[in-house]
N, C-alpha and C positions, 0 to 999 in steps of 0.2 A: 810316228818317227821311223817309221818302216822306211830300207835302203841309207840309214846313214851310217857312217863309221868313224869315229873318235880316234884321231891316233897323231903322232909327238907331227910337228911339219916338218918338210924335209927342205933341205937346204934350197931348192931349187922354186922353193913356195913362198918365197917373201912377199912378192909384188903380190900374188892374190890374197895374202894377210892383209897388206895395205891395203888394197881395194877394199877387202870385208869390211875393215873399219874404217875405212871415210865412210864407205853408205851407212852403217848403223851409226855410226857419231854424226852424220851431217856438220854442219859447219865447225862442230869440234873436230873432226875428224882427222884433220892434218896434225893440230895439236898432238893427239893420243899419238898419229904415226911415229910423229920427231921422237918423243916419248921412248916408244918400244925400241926405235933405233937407236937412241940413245943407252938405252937399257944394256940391249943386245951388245952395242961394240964397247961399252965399260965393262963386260963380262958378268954382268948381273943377272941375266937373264936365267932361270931355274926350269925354265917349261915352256915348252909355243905347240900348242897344241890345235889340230884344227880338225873340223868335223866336214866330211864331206861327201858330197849326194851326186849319185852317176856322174864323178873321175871329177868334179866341179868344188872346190874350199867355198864354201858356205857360212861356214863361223869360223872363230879362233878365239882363243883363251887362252894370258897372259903370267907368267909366273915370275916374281922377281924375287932376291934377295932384298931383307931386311934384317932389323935386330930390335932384339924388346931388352931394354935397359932396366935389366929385374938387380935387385940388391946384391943377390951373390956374383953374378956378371955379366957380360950379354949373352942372349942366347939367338943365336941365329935362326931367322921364322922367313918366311914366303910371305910377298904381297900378290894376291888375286889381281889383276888389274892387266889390259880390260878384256872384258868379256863382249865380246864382236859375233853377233847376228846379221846377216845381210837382209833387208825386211823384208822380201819377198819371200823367206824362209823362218822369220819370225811366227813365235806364238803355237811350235809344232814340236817342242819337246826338245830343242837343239839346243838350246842354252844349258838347263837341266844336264843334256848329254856329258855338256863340256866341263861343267862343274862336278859331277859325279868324278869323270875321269882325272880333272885337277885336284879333286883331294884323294884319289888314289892313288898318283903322282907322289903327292907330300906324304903317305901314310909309307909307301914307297922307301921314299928316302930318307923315312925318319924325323922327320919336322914334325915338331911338336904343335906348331901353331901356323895356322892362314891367316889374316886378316885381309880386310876389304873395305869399301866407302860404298854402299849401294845401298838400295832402298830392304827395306827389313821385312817387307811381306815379299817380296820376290826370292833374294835371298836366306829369311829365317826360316822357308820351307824345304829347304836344301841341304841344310846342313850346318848351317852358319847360328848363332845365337847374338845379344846385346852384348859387345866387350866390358862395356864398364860393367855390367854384371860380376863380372869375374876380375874386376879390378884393374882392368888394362883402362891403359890412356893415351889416347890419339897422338900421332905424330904432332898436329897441330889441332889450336882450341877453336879452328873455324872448321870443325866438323863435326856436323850433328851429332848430337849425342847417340839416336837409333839408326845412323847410317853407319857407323864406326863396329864394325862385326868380326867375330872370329867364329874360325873352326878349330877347334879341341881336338889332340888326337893324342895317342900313344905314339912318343915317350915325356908327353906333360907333366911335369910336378906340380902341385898347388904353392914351391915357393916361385918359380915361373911367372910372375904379375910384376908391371911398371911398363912403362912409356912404350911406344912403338918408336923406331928412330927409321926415316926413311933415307935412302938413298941421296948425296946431291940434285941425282938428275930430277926430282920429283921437285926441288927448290927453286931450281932452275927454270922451270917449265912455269912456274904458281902454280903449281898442280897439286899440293897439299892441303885439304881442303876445299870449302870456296870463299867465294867474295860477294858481295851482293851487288847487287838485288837479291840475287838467287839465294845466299847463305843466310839474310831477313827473311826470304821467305818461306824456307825450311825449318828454320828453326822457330816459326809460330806454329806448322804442324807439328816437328818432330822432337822441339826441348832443346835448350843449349847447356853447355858447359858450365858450371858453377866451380866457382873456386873455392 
């Protein structure tokens, strides 16, 4: 990971954000954009963070506003989402980079919680654990049980537990979640939701 450098994007870096993420999303990848620009001009947007290798944005990692519907009230938390490799630059420590720096972001600001929808050996070695472990519960019940992840940080209480509640823009998109094919066939590797 030698020559890279982690830091917030600057105004003038949008379109090579987009770029990042059509080539790591492939055919999803306009999807994710509409997404983050949707994000961005509802004012939701918490972090756009990009990593980048002689003068060139390489990756980008996403921060949004959300809230966890805990019994005393909501508490205001970050959605991780998305984390953008360009795969020529994949598999070399850049992802890692961006996520170390996005929860130094949130420890930062005082965010008691991250959450995320990614795979849990990629993510669980990072920093992120099982939510339902700790008693949180998905925006929506089409997300895997071990794809549904947080990060814990100071200033969390243990009364801090119930629902995640995402944004419209995440509703609006079918982005909460998935659908199958794909959501059948994660959820025989990775366990579904029980009521």
């Amino acid at each position: 990971m030698t020559g890279v450098t982690v830091r917030p994007a600057a105004p003038d870096e949008g379109e090579d954000v987009r770029r990042v993420t059509r080539d790591a999303f492939g055919d999803e990848g306009e999807l994710i954009v509409r997404i983050l620009d949707d994000l961005d001009h509802g004012g939701l947007t918490r972090g756009s963070l990009v990593a980048v290798v002689e003068d060139a944005v390489v990756g980008h990692v996403g921060l949004s506003a959300a809230w966890l519907d805990a019994r005393e009230r909501l508490v205001d938390v970050w959605v991780l989402s998305p984390l953008s490799v360009a795969p020529a630059h994949q598999r070399h420590g850049i992802g890692g980079a961006l996520l170390e720096s996005a929860l130094d972001s949130a420890r930062q600001a005082g965010v008691p919680l991250v959450f995320l929808e990614g795979s849990p050996d990629y993510y669980g070695a990072r920093g992120f654990e099982r939510a339902r472990d700790r008693d949180f519960l998905p925006a929506s019940r089409r997300t895997p049980v071990d794809a549904f992840q947080v990060a814990v940080m100071p200033p969390w209480e243990t009364w801090m537990t119930g629902a995640l509640v995402y944004p419209d823009v995440w509703w609006r998109h079918d982005a909460a979640g998935l659908r199958d094919p794909l959501l059948a066939q994660l959820e025989t590797t990775m366990g579904t939701w029980h009521a």
